[in-house]
ZAMAR-409951 format. One line per 5 residues: their letters; for each residue x, y, z of N, C-alpha, C. Coordinates in steps of 0.05 Angstrom, whole numbers, plus 5000, padded with zeros to 4 digits. Layout:
REM ZAMAR-409951
a) X:Y:Z:X:Y:Z:X:Y:Z; ...
//
This chain:
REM ZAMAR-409951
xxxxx) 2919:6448:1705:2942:6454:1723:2940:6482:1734; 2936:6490:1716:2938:6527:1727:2904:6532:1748; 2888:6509:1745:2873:6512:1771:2876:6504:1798; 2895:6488:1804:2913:6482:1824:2936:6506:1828; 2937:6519:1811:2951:6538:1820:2941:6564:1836
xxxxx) 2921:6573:1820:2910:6588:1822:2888:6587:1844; 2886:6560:1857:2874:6557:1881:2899:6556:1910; 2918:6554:1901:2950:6554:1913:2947:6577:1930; 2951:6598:1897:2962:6625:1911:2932:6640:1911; 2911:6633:1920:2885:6646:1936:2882:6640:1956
xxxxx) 2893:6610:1962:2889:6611:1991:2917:6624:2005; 2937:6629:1991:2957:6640:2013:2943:6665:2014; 2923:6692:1992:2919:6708:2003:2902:6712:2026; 2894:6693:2028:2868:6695:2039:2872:6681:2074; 2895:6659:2076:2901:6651:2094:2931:6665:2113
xxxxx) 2930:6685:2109:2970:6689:2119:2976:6667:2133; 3012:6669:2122:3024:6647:2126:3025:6643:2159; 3022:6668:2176:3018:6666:2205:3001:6643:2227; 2979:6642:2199:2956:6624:2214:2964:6597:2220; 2988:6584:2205:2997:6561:2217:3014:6552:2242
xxxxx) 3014:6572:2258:3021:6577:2283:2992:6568:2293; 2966:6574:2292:2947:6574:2305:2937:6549:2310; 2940:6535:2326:2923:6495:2327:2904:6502:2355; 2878:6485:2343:2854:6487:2361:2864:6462:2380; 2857:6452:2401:2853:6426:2413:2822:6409:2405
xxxxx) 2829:6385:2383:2806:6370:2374:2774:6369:2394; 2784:6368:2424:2766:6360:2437:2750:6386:2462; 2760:6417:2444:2745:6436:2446:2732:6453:2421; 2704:6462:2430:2695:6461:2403:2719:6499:2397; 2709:6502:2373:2718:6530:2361:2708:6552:2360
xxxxx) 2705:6568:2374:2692:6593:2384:2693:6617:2373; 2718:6619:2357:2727:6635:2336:2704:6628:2307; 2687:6657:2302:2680:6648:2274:2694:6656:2248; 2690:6636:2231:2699:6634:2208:2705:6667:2198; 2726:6663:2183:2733:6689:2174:2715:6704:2154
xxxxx) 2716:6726:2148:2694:6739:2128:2701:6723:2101; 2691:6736:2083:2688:6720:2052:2716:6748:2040; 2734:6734:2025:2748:6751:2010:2729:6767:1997; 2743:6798:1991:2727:6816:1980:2726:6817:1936; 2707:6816:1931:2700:6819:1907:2723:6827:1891
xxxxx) 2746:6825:1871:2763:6837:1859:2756:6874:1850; 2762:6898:1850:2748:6916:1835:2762:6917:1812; 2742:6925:1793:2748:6942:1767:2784:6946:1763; 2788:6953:1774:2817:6973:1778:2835:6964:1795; 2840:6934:1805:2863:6928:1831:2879:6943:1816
xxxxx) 2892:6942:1836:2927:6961:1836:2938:6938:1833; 2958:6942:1810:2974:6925:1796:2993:6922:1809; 3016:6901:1810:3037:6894:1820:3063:6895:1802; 3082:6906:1803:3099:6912:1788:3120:6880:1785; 3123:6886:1755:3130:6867:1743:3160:6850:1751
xxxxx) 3169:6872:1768:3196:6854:1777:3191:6836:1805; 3163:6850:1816:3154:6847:1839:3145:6818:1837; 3138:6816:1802:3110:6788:1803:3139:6766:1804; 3155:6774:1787:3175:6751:1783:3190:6739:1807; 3195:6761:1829:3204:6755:1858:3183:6741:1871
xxxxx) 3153:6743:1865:3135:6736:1879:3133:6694:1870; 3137:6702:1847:3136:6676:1834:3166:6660:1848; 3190:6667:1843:3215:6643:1859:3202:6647:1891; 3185:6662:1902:3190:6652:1927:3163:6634:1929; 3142:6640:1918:3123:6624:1915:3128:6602:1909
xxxxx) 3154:6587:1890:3160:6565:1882:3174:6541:1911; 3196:6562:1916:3211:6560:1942:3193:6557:1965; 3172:6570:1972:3157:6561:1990:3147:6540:1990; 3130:6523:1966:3121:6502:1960:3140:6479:1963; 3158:6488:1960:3179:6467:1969:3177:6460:1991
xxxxx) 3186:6472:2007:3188:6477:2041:3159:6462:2051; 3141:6467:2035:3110:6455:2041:3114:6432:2037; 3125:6422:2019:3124:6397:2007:3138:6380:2029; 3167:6389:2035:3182:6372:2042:3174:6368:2066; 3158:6383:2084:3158:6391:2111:3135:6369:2111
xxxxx) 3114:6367:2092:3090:6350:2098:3095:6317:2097; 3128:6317:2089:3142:6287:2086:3135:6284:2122; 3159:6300:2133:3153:6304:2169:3126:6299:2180; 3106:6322:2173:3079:6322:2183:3074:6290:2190; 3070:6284:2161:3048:6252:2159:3079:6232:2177
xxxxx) 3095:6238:2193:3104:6225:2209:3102:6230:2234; 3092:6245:2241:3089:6255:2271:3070:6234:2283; 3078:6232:2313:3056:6205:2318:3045:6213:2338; 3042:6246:2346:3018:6254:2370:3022:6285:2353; 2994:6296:2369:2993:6324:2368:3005:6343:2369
xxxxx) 3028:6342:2393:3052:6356:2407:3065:6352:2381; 3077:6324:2376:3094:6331:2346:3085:6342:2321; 3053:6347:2321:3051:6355:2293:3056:6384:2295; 3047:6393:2317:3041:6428:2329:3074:6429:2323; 3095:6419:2331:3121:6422:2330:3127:6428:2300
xxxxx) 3120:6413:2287:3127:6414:2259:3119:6431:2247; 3086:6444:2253:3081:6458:2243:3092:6494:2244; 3100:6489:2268:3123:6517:2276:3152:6515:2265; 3157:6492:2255:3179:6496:2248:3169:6498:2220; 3150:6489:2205:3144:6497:2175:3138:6525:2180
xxxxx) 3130:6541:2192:3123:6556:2200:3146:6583:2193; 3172:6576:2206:3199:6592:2219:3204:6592:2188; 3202:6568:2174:3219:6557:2153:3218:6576:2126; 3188:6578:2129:3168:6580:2108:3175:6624:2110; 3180:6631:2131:3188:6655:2141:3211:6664:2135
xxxxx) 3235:6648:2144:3262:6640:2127:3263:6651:2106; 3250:6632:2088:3248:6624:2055:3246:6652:2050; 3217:6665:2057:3209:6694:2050:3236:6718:2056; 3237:6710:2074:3261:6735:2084:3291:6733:2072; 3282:6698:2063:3324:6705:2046:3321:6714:2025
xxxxx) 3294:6717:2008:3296:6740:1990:3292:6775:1993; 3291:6776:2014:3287:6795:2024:3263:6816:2023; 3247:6795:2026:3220:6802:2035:3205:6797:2064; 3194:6812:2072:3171:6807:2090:3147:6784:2093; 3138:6766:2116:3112:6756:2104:3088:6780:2101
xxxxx) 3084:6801:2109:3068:6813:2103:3068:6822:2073; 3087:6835:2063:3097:6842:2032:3090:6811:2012; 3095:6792:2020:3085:6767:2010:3055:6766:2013; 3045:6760:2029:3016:6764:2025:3009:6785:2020; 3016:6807:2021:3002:6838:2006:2998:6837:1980
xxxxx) 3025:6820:1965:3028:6817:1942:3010:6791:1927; 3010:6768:1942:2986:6749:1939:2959:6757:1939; 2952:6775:1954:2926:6786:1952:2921:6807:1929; 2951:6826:1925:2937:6844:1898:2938:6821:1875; 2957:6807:1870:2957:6783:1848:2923:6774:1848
xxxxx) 2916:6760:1867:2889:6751:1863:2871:6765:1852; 2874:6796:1849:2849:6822:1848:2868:6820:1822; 2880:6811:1816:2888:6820:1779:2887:6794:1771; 2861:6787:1750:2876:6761:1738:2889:6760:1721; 2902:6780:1700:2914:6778:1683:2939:6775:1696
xxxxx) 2949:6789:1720:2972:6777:1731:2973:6757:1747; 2947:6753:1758:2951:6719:1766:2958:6703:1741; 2949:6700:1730:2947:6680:1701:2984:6688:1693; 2997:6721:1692:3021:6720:1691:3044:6699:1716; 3030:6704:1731:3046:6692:1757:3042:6659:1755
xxxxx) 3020:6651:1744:3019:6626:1741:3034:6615:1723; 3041:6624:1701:3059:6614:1680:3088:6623:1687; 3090:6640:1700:3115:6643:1713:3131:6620:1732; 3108:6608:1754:3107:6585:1764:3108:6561:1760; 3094:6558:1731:3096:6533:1721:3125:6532:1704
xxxxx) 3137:6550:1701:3166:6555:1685:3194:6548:1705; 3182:6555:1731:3204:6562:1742:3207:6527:1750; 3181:6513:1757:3177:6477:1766:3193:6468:1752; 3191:6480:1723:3196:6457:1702:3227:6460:1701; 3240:6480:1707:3267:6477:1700:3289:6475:1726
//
């Protein structure tokens, strides 16, 4: 379980939540290349403060939600135009969520990315996550 997690919150660092605004059209190729490779963890990430991880964790929970429910919508859309729609509104939603705790999406992913460069606080944030599901 905690590898599903921990593949969760690497790809939010690695993807900002921005990029789901971005849709190619299927029947042009993609011109844009692939993004660089995340950088190596160092020795020393800068740690994330502990009230910080626990905020990081209810919105991380709360976001997944919003993912979840929103992909009920998705797999109903019955052209492109509707999925692109949906996806901006998961999009707004998912922005929402971040900001009624009163955070930033940038401060969210800043914080998803130092989490990833710490695994001892990933591995904290993960059990934090799996606590918060369960109750």
């Amino acid at each position: 379980m905690k590898t599903r997690f921990i593949a969760a919150i690497s790809a939010l660092a690695m993807a900002p939540l921005l990029a789901f605004a971005q849709t190619t059209q299927p029947s042009q190729p993609q011109t844009t290349p692939p993004p660089p490779p995340a950088p190596a963890p160092s020795p020393q990430a800068e740690r994330v403060k502990e009230a910080d991880l626990a905020k990081f964790a209810r919105i991380y929970v709360d976001v997944q939600q919003t993912r979840e429910e929103m992909s009920v919508e998705m797999s109903q859309a019955q052209t492109q135009e509707e999925a692109r729609e949906v996806q901006l509104k998961m999009q707004e939603e998912i922005e929402r969520t971040i900001q009624d705790h009163g955070w930033t999406v940038d401060k969210y992913n800043q914080t998803a990315t130092m989490i990833n460069a710490n695994p001892d606080q990933r591995d904290e944030v993960l059990d934090m996550v799996s606590s918060l599901r369960q109750s």
